[in-house]
N, C-alpha and C positions, 0 to 999 in steps of 0.2 A: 563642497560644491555639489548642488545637486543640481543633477542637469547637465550632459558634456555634448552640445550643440556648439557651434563657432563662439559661442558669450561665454557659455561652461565651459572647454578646454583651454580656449584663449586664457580665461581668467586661471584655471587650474595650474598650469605650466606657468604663466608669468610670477604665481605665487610660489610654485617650488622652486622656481630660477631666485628669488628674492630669499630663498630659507626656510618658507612655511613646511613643516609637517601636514603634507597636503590630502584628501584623499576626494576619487570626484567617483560619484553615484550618476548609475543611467540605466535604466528600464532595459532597454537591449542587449543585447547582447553582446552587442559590439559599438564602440565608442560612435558618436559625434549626432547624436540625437536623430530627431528629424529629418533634418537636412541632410547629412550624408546618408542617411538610412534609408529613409520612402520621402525624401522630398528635394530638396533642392540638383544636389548632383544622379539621380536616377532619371529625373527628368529630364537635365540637360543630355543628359548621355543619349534617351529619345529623342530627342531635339536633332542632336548631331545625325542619329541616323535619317531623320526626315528628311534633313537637310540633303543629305546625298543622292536620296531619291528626287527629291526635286532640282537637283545640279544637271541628274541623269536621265530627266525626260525632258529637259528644255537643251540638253548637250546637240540635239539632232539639228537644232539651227546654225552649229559653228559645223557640221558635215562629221558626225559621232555620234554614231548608234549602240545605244548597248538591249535594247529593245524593254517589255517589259518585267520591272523585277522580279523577284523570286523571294517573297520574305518569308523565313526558317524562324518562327517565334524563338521558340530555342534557342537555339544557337543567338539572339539576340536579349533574351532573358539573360543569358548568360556573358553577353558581353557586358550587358549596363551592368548584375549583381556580381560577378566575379575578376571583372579586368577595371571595370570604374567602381563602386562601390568598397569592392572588396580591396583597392590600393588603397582609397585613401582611409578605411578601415584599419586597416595593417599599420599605414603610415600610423595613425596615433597612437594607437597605441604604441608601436615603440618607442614613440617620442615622449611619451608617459612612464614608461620602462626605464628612459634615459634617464627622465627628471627624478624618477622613485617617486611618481606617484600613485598612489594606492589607490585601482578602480574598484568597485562594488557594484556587482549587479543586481538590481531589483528598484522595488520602489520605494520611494521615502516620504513621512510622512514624522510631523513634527510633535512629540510628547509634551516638550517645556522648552524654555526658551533657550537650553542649551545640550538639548540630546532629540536626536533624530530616534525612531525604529524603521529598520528595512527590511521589508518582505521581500525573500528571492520566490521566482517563479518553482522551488519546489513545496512552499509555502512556511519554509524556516523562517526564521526571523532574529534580526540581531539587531543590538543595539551602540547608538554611537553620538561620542558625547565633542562636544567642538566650543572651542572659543570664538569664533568666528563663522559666520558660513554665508555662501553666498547663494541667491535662490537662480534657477535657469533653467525653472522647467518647462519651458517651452510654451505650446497651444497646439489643442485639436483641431479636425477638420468639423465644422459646424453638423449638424445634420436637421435637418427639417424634418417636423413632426410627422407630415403629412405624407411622408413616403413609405414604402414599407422595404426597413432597411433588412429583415429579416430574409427577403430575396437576394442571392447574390448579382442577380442583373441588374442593384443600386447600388453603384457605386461613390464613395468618397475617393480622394486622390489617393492616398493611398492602395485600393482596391485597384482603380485603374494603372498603376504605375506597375501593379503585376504583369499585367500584358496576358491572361488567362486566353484571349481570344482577339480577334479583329471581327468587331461585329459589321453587318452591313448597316443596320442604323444607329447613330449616338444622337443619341438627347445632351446638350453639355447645360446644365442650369447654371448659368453668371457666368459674366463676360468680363471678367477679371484674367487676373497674371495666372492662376491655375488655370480658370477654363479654357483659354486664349489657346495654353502654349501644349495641354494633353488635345485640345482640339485639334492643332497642327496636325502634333504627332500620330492621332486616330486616319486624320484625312488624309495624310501621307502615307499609311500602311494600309488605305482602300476604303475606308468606310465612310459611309455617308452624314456628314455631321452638320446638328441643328442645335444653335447656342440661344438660347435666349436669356435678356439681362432686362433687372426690374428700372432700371435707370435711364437716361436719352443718349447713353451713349455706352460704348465699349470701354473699359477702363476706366470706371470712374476716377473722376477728382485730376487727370489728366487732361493736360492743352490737348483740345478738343482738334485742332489742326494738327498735330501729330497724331494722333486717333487714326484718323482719315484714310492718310492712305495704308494704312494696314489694316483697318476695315475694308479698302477696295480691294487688297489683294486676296482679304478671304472670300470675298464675293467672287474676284476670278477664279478662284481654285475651288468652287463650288459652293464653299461652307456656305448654309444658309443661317444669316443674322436677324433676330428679332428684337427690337430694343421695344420700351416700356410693357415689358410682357411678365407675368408671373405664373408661374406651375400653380393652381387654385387645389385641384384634384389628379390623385394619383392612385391606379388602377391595376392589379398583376393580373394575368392571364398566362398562359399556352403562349397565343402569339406572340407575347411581348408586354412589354410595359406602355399601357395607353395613359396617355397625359392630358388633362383638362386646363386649358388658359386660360386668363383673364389678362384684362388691358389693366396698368396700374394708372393707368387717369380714369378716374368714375366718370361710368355714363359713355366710355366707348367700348367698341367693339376688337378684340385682340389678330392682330395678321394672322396667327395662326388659331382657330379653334380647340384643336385636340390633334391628335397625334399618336400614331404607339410606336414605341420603339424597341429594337433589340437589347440596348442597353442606357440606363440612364448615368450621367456624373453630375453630383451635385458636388459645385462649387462656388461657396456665396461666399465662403470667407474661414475662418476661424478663429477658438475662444480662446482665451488663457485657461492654463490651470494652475489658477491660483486659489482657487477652493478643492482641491482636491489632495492642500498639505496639510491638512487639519492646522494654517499658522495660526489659528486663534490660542488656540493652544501654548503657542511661544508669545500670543501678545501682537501677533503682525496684523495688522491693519489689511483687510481684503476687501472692496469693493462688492455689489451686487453681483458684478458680469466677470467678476474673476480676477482684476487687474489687484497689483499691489502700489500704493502709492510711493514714490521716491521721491529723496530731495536731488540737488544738484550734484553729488556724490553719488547716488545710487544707492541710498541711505532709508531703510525703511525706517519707518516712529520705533524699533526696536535697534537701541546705535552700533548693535553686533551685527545686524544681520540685513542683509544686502539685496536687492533683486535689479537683477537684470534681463533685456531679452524682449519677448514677447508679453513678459509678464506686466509692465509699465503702460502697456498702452501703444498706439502706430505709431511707425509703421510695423507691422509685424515681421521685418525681414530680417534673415541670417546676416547679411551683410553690414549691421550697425549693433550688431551683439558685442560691443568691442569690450577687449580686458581690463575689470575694474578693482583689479585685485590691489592696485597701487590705492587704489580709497578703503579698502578694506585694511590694510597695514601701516594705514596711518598717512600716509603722503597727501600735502594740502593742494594737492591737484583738485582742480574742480571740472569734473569733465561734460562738458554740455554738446549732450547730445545732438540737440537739433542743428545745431552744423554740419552736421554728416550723416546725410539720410540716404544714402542712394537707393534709388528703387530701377529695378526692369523686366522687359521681357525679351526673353530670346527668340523672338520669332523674326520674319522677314518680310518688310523689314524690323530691323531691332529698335526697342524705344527704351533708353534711360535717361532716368531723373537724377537727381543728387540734390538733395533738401525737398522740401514740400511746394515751393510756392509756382503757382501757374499764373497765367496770364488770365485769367478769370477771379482767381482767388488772391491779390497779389499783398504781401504782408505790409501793414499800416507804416505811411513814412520811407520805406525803404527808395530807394535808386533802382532806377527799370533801366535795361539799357538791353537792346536785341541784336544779338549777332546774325547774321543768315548768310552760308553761302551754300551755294548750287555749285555740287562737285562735276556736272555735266554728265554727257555719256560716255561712260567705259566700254570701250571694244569688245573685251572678255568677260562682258558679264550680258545676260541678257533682259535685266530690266530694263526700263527707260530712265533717262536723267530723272525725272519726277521724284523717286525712290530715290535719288541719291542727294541727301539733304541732310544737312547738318543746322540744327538750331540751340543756340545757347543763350539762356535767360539771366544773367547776374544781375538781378536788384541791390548787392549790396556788399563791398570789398570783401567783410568780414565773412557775410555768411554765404556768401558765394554758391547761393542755389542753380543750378543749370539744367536746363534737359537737350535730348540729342536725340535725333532718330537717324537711324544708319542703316546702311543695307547690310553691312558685312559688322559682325562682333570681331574687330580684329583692333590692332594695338595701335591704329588710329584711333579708335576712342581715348586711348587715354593719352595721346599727345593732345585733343581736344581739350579735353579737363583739364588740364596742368595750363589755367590761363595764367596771366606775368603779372597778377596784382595780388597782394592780401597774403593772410597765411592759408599753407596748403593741407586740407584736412587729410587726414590718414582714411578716409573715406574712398579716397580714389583710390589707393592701395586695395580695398577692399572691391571695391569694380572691376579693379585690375585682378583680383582673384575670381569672382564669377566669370571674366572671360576665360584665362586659363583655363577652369573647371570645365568650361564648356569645350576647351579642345583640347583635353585629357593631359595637361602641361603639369610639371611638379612645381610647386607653391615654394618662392624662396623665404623661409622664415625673417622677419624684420623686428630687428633688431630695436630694443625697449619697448618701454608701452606708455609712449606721450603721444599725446592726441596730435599735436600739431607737429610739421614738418615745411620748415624754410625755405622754399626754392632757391636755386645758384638766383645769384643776383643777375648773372646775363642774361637771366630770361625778362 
């Protein structure tokens, strides 16, 4: 297994639970790729603390003062990398210990079609020969030519998820699920943040009416939004980093001209690395932009060897990296993905999706049918009703795509999901774990690894 992100260990453990002589490789140090490393759960753990900051300056209209915060970077570095990070770090690995399967750390990159070499970061190197293997190595954070990454004041999410500083200005470049939810986190710990996105809207490729109002609320809580805007020219200095725009419709003029900022994030997206395992080598089929092709199995044109992840193509989230180890050991499961795609962001309010399709882009043939209720106003919260909306789009029993925006990520969401038609994807299991994540819950391991799961018939 190379690669131990949610698709790599999922698959890892499911295979040594089943009997394989297993072993799973990972760049770091410590297990769970990415995701648990510098991205998904470091994040959310900022998230949370945001959150509490803005619990505790709008507490003063229920008659609860706690006046202004006091934020200890420190002592908050240390709470996301050593009390979140560092559990669910611990946790896999001994659940890896349990299984007896054998980590390797460093990187791997492929010889022939059935022996890996792994460089450890002391620059040794070993070699390892496999019947099978499955690929999960992840994707980077993109970087743009035209900035000079060489300055520490450009940052990649990664860089940002350090917390080095709380600048007074953030430049955030894309107005996606990274830039959105490190902007929160920036503007909640004091800084003054300016996102701009080259597209018409926040989050691309999402219901544009769910967009909305969590575009309004960044607008209240200062963040200033720039939509069809792009960084053209980028500038280091002394003062800061000055940024040059352009409008992305030829022939106008950009909201903002220029700009310099304390610190910049660029966040447009990220690549696979799927050129970066020499699989020509073993014969794997790689794309220009890094992707490796799979069939419905997860079955690269090489029939030993596997990819899953990021590496296939979008969406690119931890959440649908699910274990394919049962295709890898022969079982004629066929697992199709695109019925369980859920996407989100943890901001306020919260928006997830589950599948792709929107009411803009709506899939050919299917059944549209709109739910909408209005949860009204809650006493003890102090949004307005507006914010408390619940929207779910099922075009179609079987693939049961949905979105939802909510004010609170709490275990209402997935009494939502869990609608009374069709089979239920193990997808929402996986939703149901980013909310946990989000509020530092231990994950209860679920039992087999079949895609679909029945609901009681009373529902």
């Amino acid at each position: 297994m190379i690669g131990s992100g949610p698709g790599g260990y999922t698959a890892a453990f499911r295979a040594a639970d089943l009997g394989l002589d297993t072993v799973l490789i990972e760049r770091y140090e410590t297990l769970g790729g990415v995701c648990l490393n510098v991205g998904c759960i470091p994040s959310k753990a900022l998230l949370h603390a945001a959150a509490l900051i803005d619990e505790a300056a709008h507490s003063d209209d229920i008659g609860i003062s706690f006046g202004k915060p006091k934020i200890d970077l420190d002592k908050l570095r240390g709470f996301k990398q050593d009390k979140v990070v560092g559990q669910f770090t611990k946790g896999l690995a001994g659940m890896a210990k349990q299984r007896k399967v054998r980590t390797v750390t460093g990187v791997a990159k492929f010889v022939s079609p059935n022996e890996l070499e792994i460089a450890g970061s002391d620059g040794k190197t070993q070699l390892l020969r496999f019947e099978q293997c499955i690929i999960a190595a992840g994707s980077q954070a993109v970087k743009l030519p035209n900035f000079p990454w060489d300055d520490p004041r450009v940052m990649d999410s990664t860089d940002a998820l350090q917390l080095a500083e709380v600048p007074k200005s953030l430049l955030v470049v894309g107005g996606g699920i990274i830039g959105l939810e490190m902007a929160t986190v920036y503007r909640a710990l004091g800084a003054e943040v300016t996102v701009v996105e080259f597209m018409d809207q926040l989050m691309p490729g999402a219901d544009k009416d769910l967009v909305k109002p969590l575009a309004d609320r960044l607008k209240k809580q200062g963040v200033i939004v720039h939509l069809k805007t792009k960084a053209a020219k980028v500038e280091a200095s002394k003062k800061g980093i000055t940024v040059h725009f352009e409008s992305a419709t030829e022939g106008q003029k950009p909201e903002l001209e220029s700009g310099t900022f304390d610190r910049v994030l660029v966040a447009v997206g990220r690549s696979p690395n799927g050129g970066k395992l020499d699989a020509d080598k073993a014969g794997v089929t790689v794309t220009d932009r890094g992707f490796i092709p799979v069939d419905a199995q997860m079955r690269t044109n090489v029939p030993h060897i596997f990819a899953i992840g990021d590496l296939i193509g979008q969406p690119m989230l931890a959440a649908v990296n699910l274990a394919l180890s049962c295709s890898a050991t022969g079982s004629p499961e066929t697992v199709r993905r695109q019925l369980a795609e859920p996407h989100g962001i943890l901001s306020e309010p919260l928006v997830q999706r589950v599948d792709g399709q929107t009411q803009a882009n709506p899939r050919p043939g299917a059944r549209r049918r709109m739910v909408e209720q209005i949860a009204g106003f809650l006493p003890h919260r102090h949004q307005t009703a507006q914010h408390h909306m619940d929207r779910f789009r099922v075009p179609d029993r079987h693939t049961r795509p949905i979105t939802i925006q909510r004010l609170q990520q709490d275990e209402r969401i997935l009494r939502r999901l869990d609608l009374p038609f069709g089979p239920r994807p193990v997808a929402i299991v996986q939703v149901q774990r980013q909310v946990q994540a989000a509020r530092h819950e231990p994950l209860a391991p679920q039992p087999g690894g079949r895609l679909y799961q029945q609901p009681p018939r009373h529902q």
